[in-house]
C-alpha positions as a Markdown table, in Angstrom:
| # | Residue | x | y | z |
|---|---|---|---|---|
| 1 | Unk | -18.1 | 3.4 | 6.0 |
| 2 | Unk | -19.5 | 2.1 | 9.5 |
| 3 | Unk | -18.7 | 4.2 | 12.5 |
| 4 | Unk | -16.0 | 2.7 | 14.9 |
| 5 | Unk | -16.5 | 0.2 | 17.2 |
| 6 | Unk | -15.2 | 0.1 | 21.5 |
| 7 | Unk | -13.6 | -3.3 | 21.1 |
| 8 | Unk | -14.7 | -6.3 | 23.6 |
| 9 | Unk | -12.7 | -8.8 | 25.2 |
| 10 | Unk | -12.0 | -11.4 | 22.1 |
| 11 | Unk | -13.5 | -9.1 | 19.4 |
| 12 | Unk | -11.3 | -7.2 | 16.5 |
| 13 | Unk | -10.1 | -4.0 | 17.5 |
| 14 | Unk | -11.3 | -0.5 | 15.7 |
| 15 | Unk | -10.8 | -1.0 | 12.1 |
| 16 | Unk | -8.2 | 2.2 | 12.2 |
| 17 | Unk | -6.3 | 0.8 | 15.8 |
| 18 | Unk | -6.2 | -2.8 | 14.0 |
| 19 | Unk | -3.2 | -3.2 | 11.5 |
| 20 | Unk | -5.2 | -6.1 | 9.9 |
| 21 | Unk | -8.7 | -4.6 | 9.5 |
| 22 | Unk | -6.8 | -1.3 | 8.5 |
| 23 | Unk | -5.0 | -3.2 | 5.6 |
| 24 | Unk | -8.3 | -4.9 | 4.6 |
| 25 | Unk | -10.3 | -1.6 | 4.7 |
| 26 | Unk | -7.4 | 0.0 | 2.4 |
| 27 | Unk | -7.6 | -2.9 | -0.2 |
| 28 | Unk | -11.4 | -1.7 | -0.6 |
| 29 | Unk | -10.0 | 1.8 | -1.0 |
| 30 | Unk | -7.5 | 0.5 | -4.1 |
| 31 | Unk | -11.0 | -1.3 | -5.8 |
| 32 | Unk | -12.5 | 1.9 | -5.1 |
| 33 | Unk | -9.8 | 3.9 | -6.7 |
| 34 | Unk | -9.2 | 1.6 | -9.9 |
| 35 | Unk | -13.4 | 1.8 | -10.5 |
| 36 | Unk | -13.1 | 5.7 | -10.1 |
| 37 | Unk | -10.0 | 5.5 | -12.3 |
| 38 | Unk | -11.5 | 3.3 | -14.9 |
| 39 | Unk | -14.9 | 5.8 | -15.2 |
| 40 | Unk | -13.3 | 9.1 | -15.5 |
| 41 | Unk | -11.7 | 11.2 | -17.8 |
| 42 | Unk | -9.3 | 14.2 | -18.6 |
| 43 | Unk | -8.0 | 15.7 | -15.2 |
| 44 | Unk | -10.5 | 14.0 | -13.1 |
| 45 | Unk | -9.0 | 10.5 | -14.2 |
| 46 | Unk | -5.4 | 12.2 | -13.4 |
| 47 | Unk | -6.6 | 12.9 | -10.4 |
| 48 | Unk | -7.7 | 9.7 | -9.5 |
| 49 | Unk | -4.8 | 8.1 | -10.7 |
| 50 | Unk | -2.6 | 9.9 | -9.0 |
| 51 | Unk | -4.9 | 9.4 | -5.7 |
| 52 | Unk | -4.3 | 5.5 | -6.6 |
| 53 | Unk | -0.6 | 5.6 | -7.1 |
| 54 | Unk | -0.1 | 7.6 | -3.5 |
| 55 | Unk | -2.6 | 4.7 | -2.0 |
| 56 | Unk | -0.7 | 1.9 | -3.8 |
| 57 | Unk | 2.4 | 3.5 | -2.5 |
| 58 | Unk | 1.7 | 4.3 | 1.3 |
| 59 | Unk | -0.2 | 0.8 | 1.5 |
| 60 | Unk | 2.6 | -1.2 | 0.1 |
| 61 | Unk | 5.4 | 0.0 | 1.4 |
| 62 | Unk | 3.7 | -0.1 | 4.9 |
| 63 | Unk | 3.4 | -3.4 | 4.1 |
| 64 | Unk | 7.4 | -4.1 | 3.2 |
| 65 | Unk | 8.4 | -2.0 | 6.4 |
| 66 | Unk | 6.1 | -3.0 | 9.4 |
| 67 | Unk | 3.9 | -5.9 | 8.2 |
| 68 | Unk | 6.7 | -8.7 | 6.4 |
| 69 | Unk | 9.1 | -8.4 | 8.8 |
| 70 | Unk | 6.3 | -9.3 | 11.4 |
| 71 | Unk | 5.6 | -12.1 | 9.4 |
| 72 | Unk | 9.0 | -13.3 | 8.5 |
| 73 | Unk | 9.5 | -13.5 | 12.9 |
| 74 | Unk | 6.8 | -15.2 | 13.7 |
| 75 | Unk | 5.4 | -17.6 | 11.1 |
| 76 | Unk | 7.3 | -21.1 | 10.8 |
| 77 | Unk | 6.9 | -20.6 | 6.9 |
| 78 | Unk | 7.2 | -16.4 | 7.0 |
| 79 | Unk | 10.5 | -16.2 | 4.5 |
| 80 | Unk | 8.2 | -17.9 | 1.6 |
| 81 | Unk | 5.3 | -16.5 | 3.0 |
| 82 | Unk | 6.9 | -13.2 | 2.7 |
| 83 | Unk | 8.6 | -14.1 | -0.4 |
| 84 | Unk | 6.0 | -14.7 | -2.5 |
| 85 | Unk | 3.8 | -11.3 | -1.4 |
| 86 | Unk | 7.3 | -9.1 | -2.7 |
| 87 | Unk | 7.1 | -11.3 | -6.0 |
| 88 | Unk | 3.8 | -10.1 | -6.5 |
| 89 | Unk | 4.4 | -6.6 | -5.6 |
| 90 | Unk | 7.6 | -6.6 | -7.9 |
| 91 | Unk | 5.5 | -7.8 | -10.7 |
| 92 | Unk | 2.9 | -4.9 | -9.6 |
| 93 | Unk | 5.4 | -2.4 | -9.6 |
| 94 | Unk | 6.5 | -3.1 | -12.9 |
| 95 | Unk | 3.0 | -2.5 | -14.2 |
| 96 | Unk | 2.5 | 0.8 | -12.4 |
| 97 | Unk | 6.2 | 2.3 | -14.0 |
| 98 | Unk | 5.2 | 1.1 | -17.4 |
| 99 | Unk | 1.7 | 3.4 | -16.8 |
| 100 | Unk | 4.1 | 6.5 | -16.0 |
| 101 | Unk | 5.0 | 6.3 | -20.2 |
| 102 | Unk | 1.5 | 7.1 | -20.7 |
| 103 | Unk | -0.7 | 10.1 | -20.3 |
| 104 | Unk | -4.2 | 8.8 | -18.2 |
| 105 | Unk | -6.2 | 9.9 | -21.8 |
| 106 | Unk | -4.0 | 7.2 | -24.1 |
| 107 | Unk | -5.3 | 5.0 | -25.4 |
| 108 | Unk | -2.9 | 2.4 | -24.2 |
| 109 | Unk | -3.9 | 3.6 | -20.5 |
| 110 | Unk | -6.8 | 1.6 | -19.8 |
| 111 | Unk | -5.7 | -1.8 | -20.7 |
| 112 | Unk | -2.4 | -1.1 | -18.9 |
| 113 | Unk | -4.5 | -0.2 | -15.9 |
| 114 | Unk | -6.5 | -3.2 | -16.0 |
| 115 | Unk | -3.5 | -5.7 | -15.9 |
| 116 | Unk | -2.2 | -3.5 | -12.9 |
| 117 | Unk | -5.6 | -3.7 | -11.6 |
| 118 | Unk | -5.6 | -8.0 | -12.3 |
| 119 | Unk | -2.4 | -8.1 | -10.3 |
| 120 | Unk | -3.1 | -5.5 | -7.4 |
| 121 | Unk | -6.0 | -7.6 | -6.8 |
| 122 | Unk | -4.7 | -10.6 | -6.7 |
| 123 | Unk | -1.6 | -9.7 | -4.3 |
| 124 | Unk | -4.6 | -8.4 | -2.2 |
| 125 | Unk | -6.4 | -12.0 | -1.7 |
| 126 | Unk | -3.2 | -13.7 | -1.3 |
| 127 | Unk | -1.9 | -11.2 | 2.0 |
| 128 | Unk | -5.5 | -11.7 | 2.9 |
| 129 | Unk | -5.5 | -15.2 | 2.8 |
| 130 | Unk | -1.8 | -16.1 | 4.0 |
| 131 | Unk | -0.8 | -13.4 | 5.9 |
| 132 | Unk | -3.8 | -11.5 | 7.6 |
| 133 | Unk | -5.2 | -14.3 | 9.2 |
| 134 | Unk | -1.6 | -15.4 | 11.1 |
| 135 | Unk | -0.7 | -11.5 | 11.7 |
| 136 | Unk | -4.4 | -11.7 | 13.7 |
| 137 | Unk | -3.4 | -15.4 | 15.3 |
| 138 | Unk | 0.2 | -13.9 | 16.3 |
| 139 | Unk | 0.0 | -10.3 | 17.4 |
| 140 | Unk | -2.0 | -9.4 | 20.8 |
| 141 | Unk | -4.3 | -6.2 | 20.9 |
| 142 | Unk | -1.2 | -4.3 | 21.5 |
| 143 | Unk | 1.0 | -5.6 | 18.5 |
| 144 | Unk | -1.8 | -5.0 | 16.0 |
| 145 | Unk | -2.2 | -1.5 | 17.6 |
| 146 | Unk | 0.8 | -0.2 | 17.5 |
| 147 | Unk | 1.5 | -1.7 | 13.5 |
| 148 | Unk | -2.0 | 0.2 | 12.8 |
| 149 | Unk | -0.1 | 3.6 | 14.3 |
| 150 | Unk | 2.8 | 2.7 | 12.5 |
| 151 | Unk | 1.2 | 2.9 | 9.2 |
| 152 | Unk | -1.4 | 5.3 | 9.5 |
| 153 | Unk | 1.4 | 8.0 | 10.1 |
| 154 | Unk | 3.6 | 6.7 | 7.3 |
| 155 | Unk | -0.1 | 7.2 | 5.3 |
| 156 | Unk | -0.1 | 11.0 | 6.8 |
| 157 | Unk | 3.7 | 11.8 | 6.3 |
| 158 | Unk | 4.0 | 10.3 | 2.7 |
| 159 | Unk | 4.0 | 12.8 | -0.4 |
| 160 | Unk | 1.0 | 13.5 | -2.3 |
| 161 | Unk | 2.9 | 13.8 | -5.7 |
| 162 | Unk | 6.2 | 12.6 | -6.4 |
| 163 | Unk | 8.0 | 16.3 | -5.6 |
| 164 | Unk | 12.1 | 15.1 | -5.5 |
| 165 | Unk | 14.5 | 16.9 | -3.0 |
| 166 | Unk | 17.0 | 18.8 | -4.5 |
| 167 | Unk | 19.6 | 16.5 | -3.4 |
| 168 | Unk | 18.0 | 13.3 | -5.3 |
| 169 | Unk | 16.0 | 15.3 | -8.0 |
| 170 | Unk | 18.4 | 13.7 | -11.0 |
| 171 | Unk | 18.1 | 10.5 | -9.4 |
| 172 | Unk | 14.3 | 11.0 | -9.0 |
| 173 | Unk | 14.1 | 11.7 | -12.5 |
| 174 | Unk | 15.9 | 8.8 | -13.9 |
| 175 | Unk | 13.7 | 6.5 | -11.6 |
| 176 | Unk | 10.7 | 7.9 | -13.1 |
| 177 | Unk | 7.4 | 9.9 | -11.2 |
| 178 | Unk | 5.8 | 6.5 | -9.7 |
| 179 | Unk | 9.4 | 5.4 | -8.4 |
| 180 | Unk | 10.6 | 8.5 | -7.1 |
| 181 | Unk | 7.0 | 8.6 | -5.2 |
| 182 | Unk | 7.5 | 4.9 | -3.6 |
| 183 | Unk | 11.1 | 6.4 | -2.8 |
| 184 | Unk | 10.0 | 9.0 | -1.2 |
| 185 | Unk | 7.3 | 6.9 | 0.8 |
| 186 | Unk | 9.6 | 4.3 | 2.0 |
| 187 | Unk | 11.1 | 7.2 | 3.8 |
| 188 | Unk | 8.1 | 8.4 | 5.4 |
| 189 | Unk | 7.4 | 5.1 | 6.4 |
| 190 | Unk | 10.9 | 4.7 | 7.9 |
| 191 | Unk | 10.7 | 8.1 | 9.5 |
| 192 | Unk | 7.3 | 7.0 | 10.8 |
| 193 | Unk | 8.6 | 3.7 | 12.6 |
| 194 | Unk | 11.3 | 5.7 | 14.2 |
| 195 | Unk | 8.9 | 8.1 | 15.9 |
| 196 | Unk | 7.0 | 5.0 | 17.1 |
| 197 | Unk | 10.3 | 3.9 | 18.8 |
């Protein structure tokens, strides 16, 4: 990774102070993640799978809380836009519950994670192609500054492992470990914009 940059009148900002090239840099970390994934084995696949779900997580709810609603203000087209990003995630989600019914050493494992992989990937071109370019067009220094903040401390606040609270552990359990983690991240996230505030 290439050491950070003092910004310049008209250039990008820092990759970790700019919401856009912090987004791009974490769609890297997912390919990373899924080629990791896809060579190990045993505990050090687990591992990385549950490095991949916590990334997927943090990264996409971000997304849904700070980066949508941007989108949805300030682009003439932002509710289809917008629409069309939570379809894909949706359909992404899906995938990554229908993992949690398989231990990382099944056989059925792999090809599930490939089709998750498929549609992480290609969620990833489209925000890069339809919404990173107008988030970049729309937001000053200070707009893509302050949404890099935002979800950098929803990354440092969210669980590590889904671990339910007491008070939603049975509905944490019927929701499944992947859900209950998303859950749980929304609410860092959330907790995270209100500090900003």
């Amino acid at each position: 990774m290439s050491e950070p940059t003092t910004p310049h009148a008209g250039d990008d900002l820092a990759p970790d102070t700019d919401v856009v090239s912090l987004l791009t840099r974490q769609h890297g970390d997912i390919r990373n993640l899924f080629d990791e994934v896809e060579a190990a084995s045993g505990p050090e696949r687990r591992d990385a799978f549950h490095r991949l779900v916590r990334l997927l997580a943090v990264h996409e709810t971000a997304e849904e809380e700070i980066v949508h609603p941007f989108v949805r203000r300030s682009l003439a087209s932002g509710e289809r836009v917008v629409d069309d990003r939570l379809a894909e995630e949706r359909a992404a989600k899906e995938t990554l519950a229908e993992l949690d019914d398989y231990d990382t050493d099944d056989p059925k494992f792999l090809p599930q994670l490939l089709r998750l992989r498929t549609d992480v990937q290609e969620h990833a071109r489209a925000e890069e192609r339809y919404e990173f370019p107008h988030i970049r067009r729309s937001a000053d220094h200070a707009k893509l500054a302050s949404m890099a903040k935002a979800v950098k401390a929803a990354e440092a606040m969210a669980p590590t492992r889904p671990h339910p609270g007491i008070e939603s552990a049975a509905a944490n359990m019927a929701l499944g470990p992947v859900a209950a983690l998303i859950d749980r991240t929304k609410d860092a996230v959330r907790e995270a914009m209100k500090k900003k505030d």
